[in-house]
DOVO-807547 format. One record per residue (C-alpha): x, y, z; residue in one letter. Coordinates in steps of 0.2 Angstrom, whole numbers. Each point is the difference from the previous one (the first is absolute). Layout:
residues N
- px:py:pz:code
- X:Y:Z:A
...
//
This chain:
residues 634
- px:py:pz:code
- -570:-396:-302:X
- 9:16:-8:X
- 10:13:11:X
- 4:19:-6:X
- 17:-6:-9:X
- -8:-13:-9:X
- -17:14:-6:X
- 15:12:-2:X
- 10:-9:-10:X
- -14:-11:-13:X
- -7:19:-2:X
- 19:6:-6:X
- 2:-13:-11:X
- -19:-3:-8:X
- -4:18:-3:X
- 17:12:5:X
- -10:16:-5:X
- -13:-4:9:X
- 11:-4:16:X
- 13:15:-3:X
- -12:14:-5:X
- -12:0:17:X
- 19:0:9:X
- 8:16:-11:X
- -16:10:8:X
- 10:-1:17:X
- 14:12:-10:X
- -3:20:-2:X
- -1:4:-21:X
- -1:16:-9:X
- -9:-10:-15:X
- -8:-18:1:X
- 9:-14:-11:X
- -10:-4:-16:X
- 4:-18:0:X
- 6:-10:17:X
- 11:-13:-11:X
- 5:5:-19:X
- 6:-17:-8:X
- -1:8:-17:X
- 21:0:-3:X
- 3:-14:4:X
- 13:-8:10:X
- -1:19:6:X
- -14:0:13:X
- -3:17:9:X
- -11:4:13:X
- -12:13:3:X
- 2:10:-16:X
- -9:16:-2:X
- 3:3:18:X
- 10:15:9:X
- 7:1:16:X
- 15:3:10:X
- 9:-12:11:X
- 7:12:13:X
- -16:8:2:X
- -7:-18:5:X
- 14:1:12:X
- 0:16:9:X
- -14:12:-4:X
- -11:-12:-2:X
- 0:-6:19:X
- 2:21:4:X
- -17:3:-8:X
- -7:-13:10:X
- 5:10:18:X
- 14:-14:2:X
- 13:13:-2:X
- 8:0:17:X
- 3:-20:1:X
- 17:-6:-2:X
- 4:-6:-17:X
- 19:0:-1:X
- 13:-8:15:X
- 16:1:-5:X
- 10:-9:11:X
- 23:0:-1:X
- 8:-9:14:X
- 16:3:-13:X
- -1:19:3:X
- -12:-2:19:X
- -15:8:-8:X
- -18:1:-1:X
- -12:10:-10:X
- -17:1:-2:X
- -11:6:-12:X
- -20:3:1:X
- -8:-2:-18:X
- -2:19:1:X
- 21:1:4:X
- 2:-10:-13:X
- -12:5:-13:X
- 9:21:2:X
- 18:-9:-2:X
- -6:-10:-16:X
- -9:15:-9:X
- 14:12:4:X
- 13:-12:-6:X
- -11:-4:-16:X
- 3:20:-3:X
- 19:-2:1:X
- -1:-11:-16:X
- -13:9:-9:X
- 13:15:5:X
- 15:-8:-7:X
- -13:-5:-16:X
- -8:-16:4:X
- -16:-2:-11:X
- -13:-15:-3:X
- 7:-13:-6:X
- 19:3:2:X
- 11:-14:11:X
- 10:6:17:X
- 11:-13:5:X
- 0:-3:22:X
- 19:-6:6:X
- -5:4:19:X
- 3:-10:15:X
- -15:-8:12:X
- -4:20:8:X
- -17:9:-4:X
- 8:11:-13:X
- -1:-16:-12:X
- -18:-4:5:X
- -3:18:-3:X
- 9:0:-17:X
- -12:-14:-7:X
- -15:7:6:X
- 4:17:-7:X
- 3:-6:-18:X
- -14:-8:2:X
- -11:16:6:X
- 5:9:-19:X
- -1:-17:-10:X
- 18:-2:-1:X
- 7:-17:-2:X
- 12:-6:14:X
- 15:-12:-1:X
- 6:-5:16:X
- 19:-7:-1:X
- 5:-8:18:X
- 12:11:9:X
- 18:-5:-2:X
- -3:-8:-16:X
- 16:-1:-13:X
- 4:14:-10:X
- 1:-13:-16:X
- -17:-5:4:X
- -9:15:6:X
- 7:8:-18:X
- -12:-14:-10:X
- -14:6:9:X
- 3:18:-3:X
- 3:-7:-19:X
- -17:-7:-1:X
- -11:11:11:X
- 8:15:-7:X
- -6:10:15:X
- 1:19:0:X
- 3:3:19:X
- 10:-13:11:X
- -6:2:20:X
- 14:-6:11:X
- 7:0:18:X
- 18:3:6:X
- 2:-16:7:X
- -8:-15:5:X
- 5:-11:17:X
- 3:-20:2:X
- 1:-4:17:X
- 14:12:6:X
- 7:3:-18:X
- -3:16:-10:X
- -1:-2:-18:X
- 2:16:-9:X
- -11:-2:-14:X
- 3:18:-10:X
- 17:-8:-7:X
- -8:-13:-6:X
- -14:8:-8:X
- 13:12:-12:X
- 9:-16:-4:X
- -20:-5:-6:X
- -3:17:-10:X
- 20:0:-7:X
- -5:-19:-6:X
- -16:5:-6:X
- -5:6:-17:X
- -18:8:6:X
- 5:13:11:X
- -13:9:14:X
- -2:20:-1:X
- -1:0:20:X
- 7:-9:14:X
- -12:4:18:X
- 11:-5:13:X
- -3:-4:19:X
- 14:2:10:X
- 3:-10:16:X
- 10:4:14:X
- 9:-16:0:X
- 9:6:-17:X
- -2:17:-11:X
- 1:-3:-21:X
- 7:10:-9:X
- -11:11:-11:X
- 0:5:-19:X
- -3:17:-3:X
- -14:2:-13:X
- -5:-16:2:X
- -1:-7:18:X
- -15:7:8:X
- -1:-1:22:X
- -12:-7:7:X
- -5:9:12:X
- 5:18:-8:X
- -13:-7:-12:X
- -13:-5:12:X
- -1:17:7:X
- -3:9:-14:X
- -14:-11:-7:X
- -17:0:-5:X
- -9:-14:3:X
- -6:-8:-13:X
- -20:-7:-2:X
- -3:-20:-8:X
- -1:0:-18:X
- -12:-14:-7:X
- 8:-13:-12:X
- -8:-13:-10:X
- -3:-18:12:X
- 9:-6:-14:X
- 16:12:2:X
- 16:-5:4:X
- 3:2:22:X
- 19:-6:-1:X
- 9:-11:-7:X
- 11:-13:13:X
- 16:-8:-9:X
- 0:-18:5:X
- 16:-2:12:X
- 16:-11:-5:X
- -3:5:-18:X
- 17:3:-8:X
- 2:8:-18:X
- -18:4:-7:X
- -13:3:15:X
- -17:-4:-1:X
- -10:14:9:X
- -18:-8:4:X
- -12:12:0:X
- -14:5:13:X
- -16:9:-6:X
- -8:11:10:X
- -19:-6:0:X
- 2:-20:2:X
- 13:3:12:X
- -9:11:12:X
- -17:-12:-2:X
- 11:-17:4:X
- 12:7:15:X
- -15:9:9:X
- -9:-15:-2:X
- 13:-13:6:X
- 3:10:16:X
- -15:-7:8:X
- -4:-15:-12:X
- 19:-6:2:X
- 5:7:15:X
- -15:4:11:X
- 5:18:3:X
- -12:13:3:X
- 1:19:1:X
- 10:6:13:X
- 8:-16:6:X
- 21:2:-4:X
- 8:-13:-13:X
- 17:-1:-1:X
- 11:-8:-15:X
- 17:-3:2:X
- 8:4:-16:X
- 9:13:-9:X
- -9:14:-13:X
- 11:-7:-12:X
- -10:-16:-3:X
- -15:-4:-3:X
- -6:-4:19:X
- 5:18:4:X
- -12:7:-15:X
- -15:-12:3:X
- -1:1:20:X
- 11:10:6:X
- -5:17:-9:X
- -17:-3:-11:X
- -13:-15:6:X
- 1:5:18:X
- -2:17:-3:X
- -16:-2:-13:X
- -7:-9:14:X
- 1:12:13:X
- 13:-7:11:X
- 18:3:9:X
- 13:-3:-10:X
- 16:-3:7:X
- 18:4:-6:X
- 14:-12:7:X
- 20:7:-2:X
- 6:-15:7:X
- 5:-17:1:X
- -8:-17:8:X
- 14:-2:8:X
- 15:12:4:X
- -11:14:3:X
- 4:-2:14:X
- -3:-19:4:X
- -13:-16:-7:X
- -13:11:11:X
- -4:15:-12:X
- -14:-6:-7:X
- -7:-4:14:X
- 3:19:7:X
- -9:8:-16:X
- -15:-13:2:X
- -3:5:20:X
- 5:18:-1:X
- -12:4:-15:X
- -14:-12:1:X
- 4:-10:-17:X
- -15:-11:-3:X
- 9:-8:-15:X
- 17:-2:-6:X
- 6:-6:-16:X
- 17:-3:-4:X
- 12:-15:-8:X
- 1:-16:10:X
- 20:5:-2:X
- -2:12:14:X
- -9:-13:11:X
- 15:-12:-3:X
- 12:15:5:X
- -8:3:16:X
- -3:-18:3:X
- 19:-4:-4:X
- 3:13:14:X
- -10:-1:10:X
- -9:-20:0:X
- -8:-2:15:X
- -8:20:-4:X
- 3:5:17:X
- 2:18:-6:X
- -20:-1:-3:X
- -4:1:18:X
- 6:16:0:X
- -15:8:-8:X
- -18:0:1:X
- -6:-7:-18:X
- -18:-2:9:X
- -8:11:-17:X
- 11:-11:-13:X
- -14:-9:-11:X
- 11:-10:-16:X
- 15:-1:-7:X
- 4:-2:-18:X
- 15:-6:-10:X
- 3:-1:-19:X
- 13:2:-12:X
- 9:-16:2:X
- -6:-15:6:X
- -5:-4:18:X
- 8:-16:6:X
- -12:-9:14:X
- 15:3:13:X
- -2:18:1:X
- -18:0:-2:X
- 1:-10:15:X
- 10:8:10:X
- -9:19:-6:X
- -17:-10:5:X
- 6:-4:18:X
- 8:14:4:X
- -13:13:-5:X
- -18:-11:3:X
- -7:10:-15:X
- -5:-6:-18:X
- 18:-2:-11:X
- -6:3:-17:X
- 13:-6:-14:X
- -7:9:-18:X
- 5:1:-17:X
- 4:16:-12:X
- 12:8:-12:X
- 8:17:-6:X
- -12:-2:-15:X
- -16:-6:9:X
- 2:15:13:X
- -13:-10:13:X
- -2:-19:6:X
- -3:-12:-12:X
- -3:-13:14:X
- -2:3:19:X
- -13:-5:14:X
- -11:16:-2:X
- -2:3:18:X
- -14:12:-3:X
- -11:-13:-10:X
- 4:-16:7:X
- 11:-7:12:X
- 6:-16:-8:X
- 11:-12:11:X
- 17:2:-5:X
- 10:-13:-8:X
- 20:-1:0:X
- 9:3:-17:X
- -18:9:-4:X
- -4:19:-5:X
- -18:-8:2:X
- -11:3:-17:X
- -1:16:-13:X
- -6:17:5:X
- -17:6:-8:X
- 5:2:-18:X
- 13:-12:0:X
- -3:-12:-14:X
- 12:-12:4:X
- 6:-17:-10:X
- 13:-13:-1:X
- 7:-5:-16:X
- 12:-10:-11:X
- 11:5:-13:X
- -14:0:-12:X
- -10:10:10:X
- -12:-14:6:X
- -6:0:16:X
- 6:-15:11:X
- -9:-11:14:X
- 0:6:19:X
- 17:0:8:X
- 8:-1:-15:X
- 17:13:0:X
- 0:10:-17:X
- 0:19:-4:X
- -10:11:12:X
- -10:11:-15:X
- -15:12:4:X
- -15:2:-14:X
- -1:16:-11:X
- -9:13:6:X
- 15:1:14:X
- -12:12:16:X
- 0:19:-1:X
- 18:7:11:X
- 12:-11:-10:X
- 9:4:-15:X
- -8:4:-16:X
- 16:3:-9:X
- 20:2:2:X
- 7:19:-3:X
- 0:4:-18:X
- 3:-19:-4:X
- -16:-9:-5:X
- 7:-13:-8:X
- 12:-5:13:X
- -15:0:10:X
- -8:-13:-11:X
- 16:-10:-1:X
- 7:0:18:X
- -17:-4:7:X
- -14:-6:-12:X
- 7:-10:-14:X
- 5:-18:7:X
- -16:-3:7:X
- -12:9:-15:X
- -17:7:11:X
- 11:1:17:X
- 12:10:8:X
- 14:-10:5:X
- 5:2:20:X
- 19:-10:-4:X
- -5:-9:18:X
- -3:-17:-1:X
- -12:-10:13:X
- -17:-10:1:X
- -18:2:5:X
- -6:-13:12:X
- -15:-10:1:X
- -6:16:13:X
- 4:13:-11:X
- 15:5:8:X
- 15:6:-8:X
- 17:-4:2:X
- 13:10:-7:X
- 15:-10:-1:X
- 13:7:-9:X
- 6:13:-16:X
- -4:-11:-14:X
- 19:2:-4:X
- 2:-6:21:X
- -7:-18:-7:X
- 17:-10:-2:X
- 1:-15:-11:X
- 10:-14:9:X
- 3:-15:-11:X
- -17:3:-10:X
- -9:4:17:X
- -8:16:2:X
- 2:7:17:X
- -5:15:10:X
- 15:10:9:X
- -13:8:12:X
- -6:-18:7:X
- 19:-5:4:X
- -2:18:8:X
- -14:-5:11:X
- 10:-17:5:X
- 14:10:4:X
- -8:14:11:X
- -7:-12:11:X
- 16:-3:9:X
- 0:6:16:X
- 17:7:-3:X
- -3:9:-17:X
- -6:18:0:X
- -1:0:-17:X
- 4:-7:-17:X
- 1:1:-19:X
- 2:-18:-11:X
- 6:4:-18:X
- 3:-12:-15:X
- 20:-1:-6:X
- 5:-6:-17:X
- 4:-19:3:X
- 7:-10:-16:X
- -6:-14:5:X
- -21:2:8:X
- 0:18:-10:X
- -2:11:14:X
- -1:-5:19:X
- -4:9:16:X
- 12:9:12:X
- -6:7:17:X
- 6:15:9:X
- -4:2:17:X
- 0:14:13:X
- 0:-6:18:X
- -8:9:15:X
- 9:9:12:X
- 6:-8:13:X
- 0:-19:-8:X
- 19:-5:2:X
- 0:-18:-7:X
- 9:-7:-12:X
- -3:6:-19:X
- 2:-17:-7:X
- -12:-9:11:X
- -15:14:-3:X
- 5:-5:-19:X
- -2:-16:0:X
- -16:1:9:X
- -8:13:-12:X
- 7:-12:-14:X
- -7:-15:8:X
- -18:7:4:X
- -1:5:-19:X
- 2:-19:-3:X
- -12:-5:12:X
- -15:13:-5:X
- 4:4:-19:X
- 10:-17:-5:X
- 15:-5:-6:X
- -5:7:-18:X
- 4:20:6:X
- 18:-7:2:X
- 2:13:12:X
- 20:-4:5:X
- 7:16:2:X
- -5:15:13:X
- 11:12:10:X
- -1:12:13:X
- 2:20:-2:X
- 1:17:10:X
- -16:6:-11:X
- -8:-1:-17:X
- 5:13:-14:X
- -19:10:-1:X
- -8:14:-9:X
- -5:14:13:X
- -18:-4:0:X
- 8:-18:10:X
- -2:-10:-17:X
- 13:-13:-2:X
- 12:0:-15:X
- -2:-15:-8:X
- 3:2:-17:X
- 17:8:7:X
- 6:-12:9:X
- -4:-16:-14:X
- 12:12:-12:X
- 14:-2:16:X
- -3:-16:2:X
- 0:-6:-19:X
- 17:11:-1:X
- -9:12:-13:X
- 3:17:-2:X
- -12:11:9:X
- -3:18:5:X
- -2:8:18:X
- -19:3:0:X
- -6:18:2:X
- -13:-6:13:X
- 12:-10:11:X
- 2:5:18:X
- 20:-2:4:X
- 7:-7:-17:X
- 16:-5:16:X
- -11:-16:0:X
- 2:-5:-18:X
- 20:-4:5:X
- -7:-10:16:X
- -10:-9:-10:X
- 12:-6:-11:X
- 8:-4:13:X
- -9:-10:5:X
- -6:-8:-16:X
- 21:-6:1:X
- -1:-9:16:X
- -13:-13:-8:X
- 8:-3:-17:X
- -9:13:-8:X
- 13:11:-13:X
- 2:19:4:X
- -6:11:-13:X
- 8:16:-10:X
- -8:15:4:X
//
């Protein structure tokens, strides 16, 4: 017997245009698309072609045409300044249009890039949706981010207008970010016409005359601006993928597919419906903040919310809790990090009785992988549907995830359940073959890839073709590793470059992982493989202990160690572990790992652009000492 996922998905899959175009009707266009799916350029699919539309009409006027004017679209919510904002879609619509006739004042036009170095406040929400109102094309770069790296993105996006804010805050830490944004223009060999800046109370910028515009100077002088229709198959913005050091790949968002796909996913994936509030805890500088923090909840008609804040910190392991209570969140989605900072804090989630979560519905995690000890521990603690789910940067939605609107699939540990509607998902071999049912190999997805993804990389179409379509000829390549099961589930277990060869044996970091997190003493974890003379490479576990636990370090060692023996086998040859304050992550929560295997294998290696406190780098060599392990040269 079928359900909705399985009709949904056999429909993608057998006949995409026949499943994609009855869903685009859902979406406001100035001029119907000729032709759902053109495959005639081949490998360069694109959707909807002939069509015009405009995605911040979609998200705004659209709903305001339809009397929902006066509903809440945008919370922003700043326990870092003790703020809260609201904004009804009619609020946020005037701020949008006025602020999309600041750029067309300072001489923004169709088609010409404005790059976004904002912290998580309204403004930068606004910013996106107003270069999207006049057909600009918007790069966000995280706030904070390195003058060396933001400079490569001003090199390659060649933006005429940079939109920034004074300063940005981490917990009780004000990072000015004006500084480091001349150091960007001084490096830089494209330099913008205009600077807008917004300046915040915590720390004034100092302006260029003639070229640094005031925000709000700016703001009260405009004319707000009407949408402008673009082509489905115009550029929206363009996301540079995070970590990238010398030539950065800026994937590229269209605005047709991309408004089809995200409206889509927020009841298909997440069972949202108009005028429930979704929140996802991430940053406007990755791709979480762009998919569902500004765009797919507001094509669907829903609340938004806005976090400037921490999991912890901000002010305790209780804030999400406050922010899910005090606004009525029906979903959250964030990274299982954050739920392995507030259970390190707080285990026992004593904090959660504080708060009435009575209208909380699911939580979703993605962007690394979910180990089965913090989907337990989310899963008792909450009594609602924990969701683990699979995406990218360049695939902009899930690939894989338990589409809560179609079908509730029972969940299964280690498991982002099966592909979303669209998703043509395979498991193959060096040779591109695909191998039996539970067989680990390279996670690849069958050209045509669904409409919201990428179609292209910025002005690079043969890096395109190289980076993600050439090893496996016919599909783009994920660089995940993993199996399908005899169900149909899929198991994401590692990078493809996370698979370490131990004396001929090919083993998966992330499975050692799962062993690991299910000591009752371990918060979290990371297992990497170390250059080993002898077996090639072998595995080294780093652990972070929860608070309170005050038993010896070398007895929690050789009990991880031991359990690895007893669940994976003596072939992992997992010897070597030690205990650590924290892991060295990006600020979206993701673990360095590439970082710490150049520490550990005493390579050179640079401080990433991304990382959160590059102070841990030094404690991780540390600790790499106390076990044998070389200290590297910076």
């Amino acid at each position: 017997m079928t359900n909705p996922y399985i009709e949904a998905y056999e429909k993608s899959i057998n006949d995409p245009e026949g499943f994609w175009g009855p869903i685009a009707e859902d979406c406001h266009w100035y001029k119907k698309w000729d032709k759902v799916l053109d495959d005639s350029n081949k490998p360069f699919y694109r959707w909807f072609v002939g069509g015009e539309c405009n995605t911040c009409y979609n998200a705004l006027d659209y709903h305001i045409d339809n009397g929902l004017g006066n509903q809440l679209a945008l919370i922003y919510d700043s326990p870092v300044t003790n703020t809260i904002k609201k904004f009804t879609y009619n609020e946020l619509r005037d701020e949008v249009a006025k602020f999309a006739g600041v750029l067309k004042a300072q001489g923004v036009e169709k088609g010409d890039r404005v790059l976004i170095y904002m912290p998580m406040i309204p403004h930068a929400a606004i910013s996106m949706l107003a270069c999207a109102r006049i057909g600009a094309v918007h790069s966000v770069v995280f706030g904070g981010f390195a003058a060396k790296e933001l400079a490569t993105r001003i090199n390659d996006a060649k933006p005429k207008v940079i939109v920034t804010a004074s300063c940005g805050i981490e917990v009780k830490r004000v990072i000015p970010y004006k500084p480091l944004l001349e150091g960007a223009i001084e490096m830089a060999t494209s330099k913008p016409e205009k600077c807008i800046v917004f300046q915040r109370p915590m720390e004034t910028a100092e302006m260029m005359e003639g070229r640094d515009v005031d925000w709000d100077e700016a703001m009260k002088k405009a004319v707000p601006a009407d949408c402008v229709p673009v082509k489905a198959t115009d550029p929206l913005y363009i996301l540079y993928t995070s970590g990238t050091t010398g030539v950065p790949k800026g994937v590229v968002r269209d605005n047709g597919g991309h408004m089809v796909a995200l409206k889509y996913s927020m009841k298909a994936v997440y069972n949202m419906d108009q005028g429930d509030v979704y929140w996802a805890a991430s940053d406007v500088g990755w791709v979480v903040g762009h998919s569902y923090i500004v765009y797919a909840p507001l094509f669907k008609g829903c609340t938004t919310i806005l976090f400037e804040g921490k999991p912890v910190g901000t002010p305790d392991a209780g804030a999400f809790w406050r922010v899910i209570s005090e606004h009525g969140v029906k979903a959250l989605f964030t990274a299982p990090t954050a739920f392995r900072a507030i259970k390190q804090q707080d285990p026992k989630a004593e904090l959660m009785k504080n708060y009435d979560l009575s209208n909380f519905k699911a939580l979703f995690l993605a962007g690394e992988r979910l180990d089965p000890d913090t989907l337990t521990w989310a899963e008792r603690a909450l009594n609602v549907p924990v969701i683990d789910h699979w995406w990218q940067t360049e695939t902009g939605w899930a690939i894989c995830a338990n589409c809560l609107g179609l079908h509730h699939y029972e969940v299964k540990q280690g498991s982002p359940t099966k592909p979303a509607p669209g998703w043509n998902l395979a498991v193959v071999d060096d040779s591109s073959k695909e191998v039996p049912k539970g067989t680990i190999g390279a996670l690849v997805v069958k050209l045509p890839l669904p409409p919201g993804t990428l179609p292209t990389l910025w002005k690079k179409d043969d890096a395109y073709i190289s980076s993600y379509l050439e090893e496996f000829p016919g599909y783009y390549k994920t660089a995940d590793a993993g199996f399908i099961d005899e169900d149909g589930y899929v198991f994401v277990m590692a990078r493809t470059d996370d698979i370490i060869n131990v004396a001929g044996h090919r083993l998966s970091t992330g499975g050692m992982e799962e062993v690991l997190a299910d000591h009752p003493d371990v918060a979290e974890c990371a297992v990497l493989g170390v250059e080993d003379q002898l077996k090639g490479q072998i595995p080294v576990g780093f652990l972070v202990l929860n608070a309170g636990v005050d038993r010896s370090h070398d007895e929690i060692v050789k009990e991880v160690v031991q359990m690895v023996r007893d669940r994976i086998g003596p072939v992992a040859a997992f010897k070597k572990a030690t205990v650590v304050k924290r892991l060295p992550k990006t600020r979206s929560g993701k673990i360095l790992r590439g970082t710490i295997q150049k520490i550990a294998d005493n390579k050179e290696y640079n401080v990433p652009a991304t990382i959160d406190d590059p102070a841990v780098l030094g404690e991780m060599a540390d600790a790499l000492e106390t076990i044998g392990l070389a200290k590297a040269r910076k």
